[in-house]
DSSP file (Angstrom, degrees, kcal/mol; ACC not computed):
  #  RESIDUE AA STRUCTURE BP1 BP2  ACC     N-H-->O    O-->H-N    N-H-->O    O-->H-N    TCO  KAPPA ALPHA  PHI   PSI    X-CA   Y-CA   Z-CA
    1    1 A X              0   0    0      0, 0.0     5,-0.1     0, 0.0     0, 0.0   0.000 360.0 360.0 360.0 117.7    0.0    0.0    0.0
    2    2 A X     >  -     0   0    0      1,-0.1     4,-1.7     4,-0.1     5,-0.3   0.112 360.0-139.3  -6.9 124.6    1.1    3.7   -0.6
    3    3 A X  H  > S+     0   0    0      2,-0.2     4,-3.1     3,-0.2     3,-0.3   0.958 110.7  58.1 -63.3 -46.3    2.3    5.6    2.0
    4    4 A X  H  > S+     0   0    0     48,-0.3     4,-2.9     1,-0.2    -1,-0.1   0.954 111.8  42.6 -50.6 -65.9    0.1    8.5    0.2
    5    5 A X  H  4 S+     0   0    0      1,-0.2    -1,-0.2     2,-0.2    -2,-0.2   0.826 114.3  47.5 -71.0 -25.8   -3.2    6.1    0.6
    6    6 A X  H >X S+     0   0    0     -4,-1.7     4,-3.2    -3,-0.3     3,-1.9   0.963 101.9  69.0 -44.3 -64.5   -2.4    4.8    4.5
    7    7 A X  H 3X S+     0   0    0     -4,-3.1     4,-1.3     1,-0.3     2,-0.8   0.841 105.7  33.7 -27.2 -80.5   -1.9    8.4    4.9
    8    8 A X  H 3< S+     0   0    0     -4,-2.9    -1,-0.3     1,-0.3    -2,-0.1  -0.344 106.2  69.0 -75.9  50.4   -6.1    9.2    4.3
    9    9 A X  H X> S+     0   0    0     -3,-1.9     4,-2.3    -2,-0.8     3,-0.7   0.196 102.4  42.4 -51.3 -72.1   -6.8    6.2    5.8
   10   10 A X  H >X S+     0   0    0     -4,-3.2     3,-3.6     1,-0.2     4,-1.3   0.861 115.3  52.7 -39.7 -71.9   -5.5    8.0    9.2
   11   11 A X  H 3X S+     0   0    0     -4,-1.3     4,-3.2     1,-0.3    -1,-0.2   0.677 112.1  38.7 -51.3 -38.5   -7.2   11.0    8.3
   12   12 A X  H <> S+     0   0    0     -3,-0.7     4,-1.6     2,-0.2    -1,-0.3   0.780 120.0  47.6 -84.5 -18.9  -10.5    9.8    7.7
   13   13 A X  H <X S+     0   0    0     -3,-3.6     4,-1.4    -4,-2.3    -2,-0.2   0.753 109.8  56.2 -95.2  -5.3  -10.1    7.3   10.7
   14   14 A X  H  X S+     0   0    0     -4,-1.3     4,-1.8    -5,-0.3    -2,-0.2   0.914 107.0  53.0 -34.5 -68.0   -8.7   10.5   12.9
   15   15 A X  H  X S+     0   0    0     -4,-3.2     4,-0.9     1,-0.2     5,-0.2   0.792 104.1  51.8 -62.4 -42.2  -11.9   12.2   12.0
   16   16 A X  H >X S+     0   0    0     -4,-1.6     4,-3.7     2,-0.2     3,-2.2   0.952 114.8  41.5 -18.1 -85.4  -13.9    9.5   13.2
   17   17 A X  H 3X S+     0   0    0     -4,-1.4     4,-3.5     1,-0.3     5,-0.4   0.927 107.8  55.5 -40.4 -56.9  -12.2    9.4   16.6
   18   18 A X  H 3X S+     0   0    0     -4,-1.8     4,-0.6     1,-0.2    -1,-0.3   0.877 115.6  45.4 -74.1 -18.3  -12.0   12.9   17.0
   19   19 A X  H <X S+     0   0    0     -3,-2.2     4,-2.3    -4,-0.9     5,-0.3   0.866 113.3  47.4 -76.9 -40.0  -16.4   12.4   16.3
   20   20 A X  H  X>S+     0   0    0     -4,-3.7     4,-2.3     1,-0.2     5,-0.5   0.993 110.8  49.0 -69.0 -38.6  -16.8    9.6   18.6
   21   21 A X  H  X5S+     0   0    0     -4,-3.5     4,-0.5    -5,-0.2    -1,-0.2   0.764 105.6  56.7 -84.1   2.2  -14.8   11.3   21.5
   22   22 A X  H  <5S+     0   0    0     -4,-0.6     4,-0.3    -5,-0.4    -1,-0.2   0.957 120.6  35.9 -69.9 -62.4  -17.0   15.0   21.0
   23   23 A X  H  <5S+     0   0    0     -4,-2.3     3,-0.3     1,-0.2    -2,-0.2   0.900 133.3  27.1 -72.5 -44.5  -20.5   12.4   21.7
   24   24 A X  H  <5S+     0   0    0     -4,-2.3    -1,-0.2    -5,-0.3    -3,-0.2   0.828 128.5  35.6 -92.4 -32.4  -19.0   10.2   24.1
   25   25 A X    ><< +     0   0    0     -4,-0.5     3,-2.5    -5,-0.5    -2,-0.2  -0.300  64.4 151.9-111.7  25.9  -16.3   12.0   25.8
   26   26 A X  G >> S+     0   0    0      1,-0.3     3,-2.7    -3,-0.3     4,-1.6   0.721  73.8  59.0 -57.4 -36.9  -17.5   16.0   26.3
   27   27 A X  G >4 S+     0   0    0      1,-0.4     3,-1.2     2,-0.2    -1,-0.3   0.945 109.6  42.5 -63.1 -47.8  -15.7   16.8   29.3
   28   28 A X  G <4 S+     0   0    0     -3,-2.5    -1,-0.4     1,-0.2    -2,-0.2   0.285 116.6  54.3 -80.5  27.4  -12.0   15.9   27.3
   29   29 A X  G <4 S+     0   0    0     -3,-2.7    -1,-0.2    -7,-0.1    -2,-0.2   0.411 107.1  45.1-119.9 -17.4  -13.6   17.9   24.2
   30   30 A X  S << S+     0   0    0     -4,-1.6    -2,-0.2    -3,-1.2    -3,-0.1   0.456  96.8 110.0-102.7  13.6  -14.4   21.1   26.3
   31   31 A X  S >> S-     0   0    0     -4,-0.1     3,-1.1     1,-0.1     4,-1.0  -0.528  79.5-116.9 -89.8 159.2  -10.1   21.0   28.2
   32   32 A X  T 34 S+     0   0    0      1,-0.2     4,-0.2     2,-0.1    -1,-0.1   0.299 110.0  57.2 -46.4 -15.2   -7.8   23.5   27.2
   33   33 A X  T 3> S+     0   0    0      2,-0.1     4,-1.3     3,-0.1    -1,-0.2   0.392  91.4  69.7-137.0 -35.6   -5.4   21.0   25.7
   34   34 A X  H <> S+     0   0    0     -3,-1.1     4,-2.2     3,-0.2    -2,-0.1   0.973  96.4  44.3 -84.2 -49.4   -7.9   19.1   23.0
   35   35 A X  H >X S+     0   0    0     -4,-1.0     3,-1.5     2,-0.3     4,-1.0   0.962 120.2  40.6 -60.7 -74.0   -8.7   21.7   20.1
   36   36 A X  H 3> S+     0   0    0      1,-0.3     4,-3.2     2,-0.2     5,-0.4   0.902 121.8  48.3 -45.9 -62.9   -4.9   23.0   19.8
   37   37 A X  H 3X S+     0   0    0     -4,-1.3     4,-1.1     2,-0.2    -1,-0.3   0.774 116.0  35.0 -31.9 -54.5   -3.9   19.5   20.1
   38   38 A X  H XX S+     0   0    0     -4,-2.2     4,-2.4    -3,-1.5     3,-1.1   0.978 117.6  54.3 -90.5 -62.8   -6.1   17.7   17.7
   39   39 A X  H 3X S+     0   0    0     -4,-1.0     4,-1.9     1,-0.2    -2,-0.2   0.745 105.3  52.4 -26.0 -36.5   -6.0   20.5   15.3
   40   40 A X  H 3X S+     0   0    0     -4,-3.2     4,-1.8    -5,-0.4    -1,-0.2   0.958 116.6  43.6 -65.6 -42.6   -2.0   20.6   15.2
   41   41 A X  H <X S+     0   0    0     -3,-1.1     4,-3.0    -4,-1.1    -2,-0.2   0.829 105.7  61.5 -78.5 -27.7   -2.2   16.9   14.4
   42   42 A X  H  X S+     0   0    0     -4,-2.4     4,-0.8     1,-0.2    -1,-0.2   0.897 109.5  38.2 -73.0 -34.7   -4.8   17.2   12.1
   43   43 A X  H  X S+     0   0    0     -4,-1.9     4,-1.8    -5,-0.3     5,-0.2   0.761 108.0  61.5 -72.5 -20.1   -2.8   19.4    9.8
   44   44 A X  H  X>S+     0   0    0     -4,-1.8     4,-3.8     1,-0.2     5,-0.5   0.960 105.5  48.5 -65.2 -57.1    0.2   17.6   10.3
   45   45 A X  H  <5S+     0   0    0     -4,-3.0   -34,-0.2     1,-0.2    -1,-0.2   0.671 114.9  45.0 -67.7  -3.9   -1.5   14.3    8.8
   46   46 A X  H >X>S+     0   0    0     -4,-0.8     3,-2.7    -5,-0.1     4,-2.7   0.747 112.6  51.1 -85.5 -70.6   -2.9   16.4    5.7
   47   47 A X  H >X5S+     0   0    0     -4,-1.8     3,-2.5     1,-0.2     4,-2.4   0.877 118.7  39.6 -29.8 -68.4    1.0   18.3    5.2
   48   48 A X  H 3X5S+     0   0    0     -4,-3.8     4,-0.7     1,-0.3    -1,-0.2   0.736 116.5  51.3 -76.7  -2.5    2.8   14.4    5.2
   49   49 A X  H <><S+     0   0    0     -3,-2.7     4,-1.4    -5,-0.5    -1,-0.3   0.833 112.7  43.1 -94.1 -31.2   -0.3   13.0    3.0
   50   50 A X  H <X5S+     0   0    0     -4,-2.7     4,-1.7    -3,-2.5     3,-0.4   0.914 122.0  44.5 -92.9 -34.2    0.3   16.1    0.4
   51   51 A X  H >X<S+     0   0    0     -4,-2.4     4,-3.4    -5,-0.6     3,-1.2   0.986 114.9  46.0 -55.0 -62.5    4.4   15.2    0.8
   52   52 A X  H 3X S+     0   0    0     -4,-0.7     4,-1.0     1,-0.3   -48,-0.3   0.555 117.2  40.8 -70.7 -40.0    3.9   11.8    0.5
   53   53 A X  H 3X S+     0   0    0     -4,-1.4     4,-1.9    -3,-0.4    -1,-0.3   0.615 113.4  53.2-107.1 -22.4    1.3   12.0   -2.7
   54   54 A X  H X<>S+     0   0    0     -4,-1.7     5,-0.8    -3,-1.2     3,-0.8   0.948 112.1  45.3 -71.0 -62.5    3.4   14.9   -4.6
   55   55 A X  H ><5S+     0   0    0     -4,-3.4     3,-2.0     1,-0.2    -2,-0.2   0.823 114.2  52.6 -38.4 -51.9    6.6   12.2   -4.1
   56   56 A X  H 3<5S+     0   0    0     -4,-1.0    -1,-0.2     1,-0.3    -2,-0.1   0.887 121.1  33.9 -33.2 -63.3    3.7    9.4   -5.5
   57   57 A X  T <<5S-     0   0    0     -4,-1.9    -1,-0.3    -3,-0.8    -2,-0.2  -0.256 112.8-113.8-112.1  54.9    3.2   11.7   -8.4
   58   58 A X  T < 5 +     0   0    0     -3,-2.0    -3,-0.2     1,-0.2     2,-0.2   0.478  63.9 144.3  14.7  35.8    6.3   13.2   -9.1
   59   59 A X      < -     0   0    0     -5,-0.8     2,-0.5    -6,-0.2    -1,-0.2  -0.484  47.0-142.2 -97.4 175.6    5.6   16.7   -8.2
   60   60 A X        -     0   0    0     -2,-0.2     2,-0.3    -3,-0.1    -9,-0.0  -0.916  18.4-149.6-130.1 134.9    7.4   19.3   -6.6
   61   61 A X        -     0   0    0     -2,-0.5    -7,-0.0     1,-0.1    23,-0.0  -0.719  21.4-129.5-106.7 145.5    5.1   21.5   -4.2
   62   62 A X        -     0   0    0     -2,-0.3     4,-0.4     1,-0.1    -1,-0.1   0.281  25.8-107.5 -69.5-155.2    6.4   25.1   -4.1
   63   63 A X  S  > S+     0   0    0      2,-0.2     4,-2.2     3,-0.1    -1,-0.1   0.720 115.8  66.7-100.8 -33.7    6.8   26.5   -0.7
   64   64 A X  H  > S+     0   0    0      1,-0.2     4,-1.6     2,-0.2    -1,-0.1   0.518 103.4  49.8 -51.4 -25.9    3.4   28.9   -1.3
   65   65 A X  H  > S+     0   0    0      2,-0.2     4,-1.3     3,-0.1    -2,-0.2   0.843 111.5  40.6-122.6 -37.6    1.6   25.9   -1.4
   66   66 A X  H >>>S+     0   0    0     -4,-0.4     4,-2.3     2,-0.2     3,-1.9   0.996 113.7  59.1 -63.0 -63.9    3.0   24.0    2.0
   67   67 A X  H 3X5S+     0   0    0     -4,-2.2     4,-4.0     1,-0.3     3,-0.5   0.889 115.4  29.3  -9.7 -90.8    2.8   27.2    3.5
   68   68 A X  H 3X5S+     0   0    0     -4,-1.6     4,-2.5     1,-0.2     8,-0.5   0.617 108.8  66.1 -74.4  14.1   -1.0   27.7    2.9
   69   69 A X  H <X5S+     0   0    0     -3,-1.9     4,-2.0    -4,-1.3    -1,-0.2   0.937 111.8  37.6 -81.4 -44.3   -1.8   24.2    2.9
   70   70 A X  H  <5S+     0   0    0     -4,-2.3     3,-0.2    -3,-0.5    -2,-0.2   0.912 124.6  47.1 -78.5 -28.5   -0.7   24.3    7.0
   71   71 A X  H  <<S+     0   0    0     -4,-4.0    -1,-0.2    -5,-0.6    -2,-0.2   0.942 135.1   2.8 -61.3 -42.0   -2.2   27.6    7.0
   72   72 A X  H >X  +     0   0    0     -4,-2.5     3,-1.9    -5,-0.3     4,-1.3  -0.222  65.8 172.5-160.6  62.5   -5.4   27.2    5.4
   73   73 A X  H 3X S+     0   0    0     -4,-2.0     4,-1.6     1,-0.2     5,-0.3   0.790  76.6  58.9  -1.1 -78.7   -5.9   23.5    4.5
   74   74 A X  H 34 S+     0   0    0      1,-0.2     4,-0.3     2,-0.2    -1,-0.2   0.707 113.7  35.4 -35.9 -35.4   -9.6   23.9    3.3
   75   75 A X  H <4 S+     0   0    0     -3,-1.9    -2,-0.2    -7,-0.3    -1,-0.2   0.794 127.4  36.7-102.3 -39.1   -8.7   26.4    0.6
   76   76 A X  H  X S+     0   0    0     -4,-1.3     4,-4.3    -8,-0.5    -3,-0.2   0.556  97.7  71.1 -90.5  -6.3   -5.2   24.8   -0.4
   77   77 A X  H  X S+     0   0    0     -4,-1.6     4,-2.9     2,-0.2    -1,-0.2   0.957 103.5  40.9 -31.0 -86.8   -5.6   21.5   -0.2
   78   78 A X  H  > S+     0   0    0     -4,-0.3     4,-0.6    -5,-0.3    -2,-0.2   0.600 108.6  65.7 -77.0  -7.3   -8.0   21.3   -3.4
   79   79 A X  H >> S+     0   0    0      2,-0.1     3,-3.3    -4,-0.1     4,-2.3   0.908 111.5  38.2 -64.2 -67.9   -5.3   24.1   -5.1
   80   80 A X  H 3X S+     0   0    0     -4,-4.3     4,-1.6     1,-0.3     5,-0.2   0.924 110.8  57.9 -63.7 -31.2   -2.7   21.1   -4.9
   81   81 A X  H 3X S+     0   0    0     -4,-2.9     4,-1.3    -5,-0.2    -1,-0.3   0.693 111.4  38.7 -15.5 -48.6   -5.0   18.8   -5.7
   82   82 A X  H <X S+     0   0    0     -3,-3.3     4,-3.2    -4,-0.6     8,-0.2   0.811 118.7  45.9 -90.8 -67.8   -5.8   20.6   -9.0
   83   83 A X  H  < S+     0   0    0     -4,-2.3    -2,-0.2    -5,-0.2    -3,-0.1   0.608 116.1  49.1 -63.6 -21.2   -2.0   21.6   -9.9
   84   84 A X  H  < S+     0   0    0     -4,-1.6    -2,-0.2    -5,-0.3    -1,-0.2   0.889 127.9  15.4 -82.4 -67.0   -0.9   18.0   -9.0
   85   85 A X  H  < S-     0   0    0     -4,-1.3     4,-0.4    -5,-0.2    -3,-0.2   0.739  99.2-124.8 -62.7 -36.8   -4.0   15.7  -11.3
   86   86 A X     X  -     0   0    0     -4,-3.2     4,-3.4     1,-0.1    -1,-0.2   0.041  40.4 -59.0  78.9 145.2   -5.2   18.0  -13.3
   87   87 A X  H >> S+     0   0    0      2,-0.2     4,-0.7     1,-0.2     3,-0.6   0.737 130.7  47.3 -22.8-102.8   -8.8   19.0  -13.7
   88   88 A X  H 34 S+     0   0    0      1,-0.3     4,-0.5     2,-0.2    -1,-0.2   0.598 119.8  39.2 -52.5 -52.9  -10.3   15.1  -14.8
   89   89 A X  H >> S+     0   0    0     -4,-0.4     3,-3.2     1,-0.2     4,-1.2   0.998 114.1  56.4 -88.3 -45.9   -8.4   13.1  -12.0
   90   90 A X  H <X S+     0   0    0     -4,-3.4     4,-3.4    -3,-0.6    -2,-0.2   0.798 105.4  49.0 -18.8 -60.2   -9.1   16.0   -9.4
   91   91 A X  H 3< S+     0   0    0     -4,-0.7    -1,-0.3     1,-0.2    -2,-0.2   0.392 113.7  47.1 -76.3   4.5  -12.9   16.0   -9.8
   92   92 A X  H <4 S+     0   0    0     -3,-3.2     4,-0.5    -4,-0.5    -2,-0.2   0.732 112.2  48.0 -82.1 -13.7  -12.8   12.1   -9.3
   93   93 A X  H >X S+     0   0    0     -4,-1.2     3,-3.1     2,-0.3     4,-2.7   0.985 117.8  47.8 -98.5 -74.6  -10.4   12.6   -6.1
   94   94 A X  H 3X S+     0   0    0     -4,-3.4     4,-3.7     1,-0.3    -1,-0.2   0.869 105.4  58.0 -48.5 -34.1  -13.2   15.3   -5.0
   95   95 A X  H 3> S+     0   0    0      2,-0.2     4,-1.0    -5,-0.2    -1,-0.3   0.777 106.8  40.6 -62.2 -29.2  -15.7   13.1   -5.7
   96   96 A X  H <> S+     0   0    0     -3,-3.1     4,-3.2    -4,-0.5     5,-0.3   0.720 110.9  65.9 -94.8 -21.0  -14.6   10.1   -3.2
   97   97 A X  H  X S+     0   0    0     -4,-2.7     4,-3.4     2,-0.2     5,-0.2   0.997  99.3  44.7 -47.1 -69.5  -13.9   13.0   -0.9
   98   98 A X  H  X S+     0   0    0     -4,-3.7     4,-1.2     1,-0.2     5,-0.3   0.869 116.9  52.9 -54.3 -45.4  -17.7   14.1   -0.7
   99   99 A X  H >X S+     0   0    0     -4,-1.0     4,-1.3     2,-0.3     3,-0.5   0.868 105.4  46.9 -35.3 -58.0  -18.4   10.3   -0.2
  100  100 A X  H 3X S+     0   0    0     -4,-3.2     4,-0.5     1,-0.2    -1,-0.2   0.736 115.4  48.8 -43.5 -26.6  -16.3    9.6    2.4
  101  101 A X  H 3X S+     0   0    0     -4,-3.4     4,-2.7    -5,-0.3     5,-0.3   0.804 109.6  49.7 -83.3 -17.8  -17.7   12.9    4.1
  102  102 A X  H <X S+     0   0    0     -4,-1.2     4,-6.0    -3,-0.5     5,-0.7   0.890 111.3  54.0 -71.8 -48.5  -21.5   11.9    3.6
  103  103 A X  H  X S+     0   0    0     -4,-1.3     4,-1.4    -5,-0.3    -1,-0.2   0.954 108.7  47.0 -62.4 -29.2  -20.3    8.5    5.1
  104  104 A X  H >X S+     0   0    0     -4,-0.5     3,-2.2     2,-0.2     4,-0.6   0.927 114.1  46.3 -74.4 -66.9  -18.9   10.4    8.1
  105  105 A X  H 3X S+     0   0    0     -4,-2.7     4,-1.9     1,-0.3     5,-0.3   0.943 113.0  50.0 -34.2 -36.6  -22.2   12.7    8.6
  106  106 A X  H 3X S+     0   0    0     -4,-6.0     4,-2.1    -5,-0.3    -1,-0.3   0.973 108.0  50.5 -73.3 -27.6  -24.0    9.8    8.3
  107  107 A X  H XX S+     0   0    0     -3,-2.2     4,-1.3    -4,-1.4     3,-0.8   0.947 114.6  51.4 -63.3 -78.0  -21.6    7.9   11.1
  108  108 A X  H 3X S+     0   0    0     -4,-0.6     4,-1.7     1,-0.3    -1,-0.2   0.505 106.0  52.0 -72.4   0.5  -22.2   11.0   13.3
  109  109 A X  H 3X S+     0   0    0     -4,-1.9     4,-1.3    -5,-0.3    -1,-0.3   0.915 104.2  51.5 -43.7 -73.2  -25.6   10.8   12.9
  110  110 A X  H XX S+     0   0    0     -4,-2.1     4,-3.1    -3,-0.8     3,-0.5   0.894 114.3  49.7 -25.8 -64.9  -25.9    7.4   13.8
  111  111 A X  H 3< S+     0   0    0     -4,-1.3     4,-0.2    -5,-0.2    -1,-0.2   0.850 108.2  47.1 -83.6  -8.9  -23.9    8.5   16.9
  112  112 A X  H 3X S+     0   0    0     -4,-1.7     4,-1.7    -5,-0.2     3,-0.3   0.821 107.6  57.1 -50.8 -36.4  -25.8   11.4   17.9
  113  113 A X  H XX S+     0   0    0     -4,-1.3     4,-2.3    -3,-0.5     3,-1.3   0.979 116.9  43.4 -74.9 -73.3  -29.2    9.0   17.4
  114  114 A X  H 3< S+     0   0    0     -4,-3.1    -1,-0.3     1,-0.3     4,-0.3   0.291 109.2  55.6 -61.3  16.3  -27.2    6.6   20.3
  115  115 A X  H 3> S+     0   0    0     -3,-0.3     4,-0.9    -2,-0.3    -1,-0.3   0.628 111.5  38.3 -36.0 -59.2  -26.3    9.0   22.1
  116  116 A X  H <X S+     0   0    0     -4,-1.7     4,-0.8    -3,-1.3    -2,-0.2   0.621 114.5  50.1 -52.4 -45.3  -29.5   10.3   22.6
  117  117 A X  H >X S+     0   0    0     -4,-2.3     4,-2.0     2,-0.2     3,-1.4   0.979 109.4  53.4 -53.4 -59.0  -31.4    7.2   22.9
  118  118 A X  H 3> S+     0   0    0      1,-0.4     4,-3.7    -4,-0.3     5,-0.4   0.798 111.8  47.0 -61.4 -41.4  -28.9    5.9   25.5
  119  119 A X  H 3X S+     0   0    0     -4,-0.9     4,-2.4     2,-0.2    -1,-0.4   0.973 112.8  47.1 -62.0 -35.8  -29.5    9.3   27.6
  120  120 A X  H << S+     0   0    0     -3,-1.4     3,-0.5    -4,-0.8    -2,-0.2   0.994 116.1  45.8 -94.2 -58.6  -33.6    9.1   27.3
  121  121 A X  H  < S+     0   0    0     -4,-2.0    -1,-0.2     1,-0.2    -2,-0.2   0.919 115.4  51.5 -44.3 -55.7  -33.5    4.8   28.5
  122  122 A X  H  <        0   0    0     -4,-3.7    -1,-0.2     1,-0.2    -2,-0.2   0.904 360.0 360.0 -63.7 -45.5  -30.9    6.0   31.3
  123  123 A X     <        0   0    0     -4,-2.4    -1,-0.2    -3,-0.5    -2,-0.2   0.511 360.0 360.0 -86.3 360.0  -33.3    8.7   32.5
């Protein structure tokens, strides 16, 4: 397996975790410690996925683009994306992206629904 594709395997099973421990786990979601913390890490594992997938696809990502990727991930992210595939493999890449996020909304759906139940049986 690709270091590149392990790579978003963490991320997406990161995100996961970081969902289950918000519904199950509020007290460590509201310390001082968790948002800086999960955020640092979360960018780290997007930066070594973007290294890791330019090496894949022999590109070479400027220094503007690492820059804003740890800066503003959301917006640069789909820039390297773009400059890396090209248009045609980009919008399939974006495409299993919105499917793997539906799958998470639906996941935290799911745990919100048990979450909820669990509280209303307890009480």
């Amino acid at each position: 397996m690709k270091k590149s594709k392990f790579l978003l395997i963490i991320f997406w099973l990161y995100l996961a975790a970081l969902m289950t421990i918000e519904f199950f786990l509020p007290s460590i979601h509201y310390t001082a410690w968790y948002f800086p913390l999960s955020t640092i890490l979360l960018v780290a594992i997007i930066l070594v996925w973007v290294l890791f997938d330019a090496k894949d696809l022999n590109y070479r990502v400027p220094i503007w683009l690492k820059i804003g990727i740890v800066a503003l991930s959301l917006i640069f992210v789909p820039v390297y994306i773009i400059k890396a595939k090209g248009w045609k493999n980009a919008s399939f890449s974006f495409l299993k992206f919105f499917v793997l996020f539906a799958m998470l909304v639906a996941y935290s759906v799911i745990l919100e629904m048990l979450v909820t139940q669990s509280r209303y049986l307890l009480n």
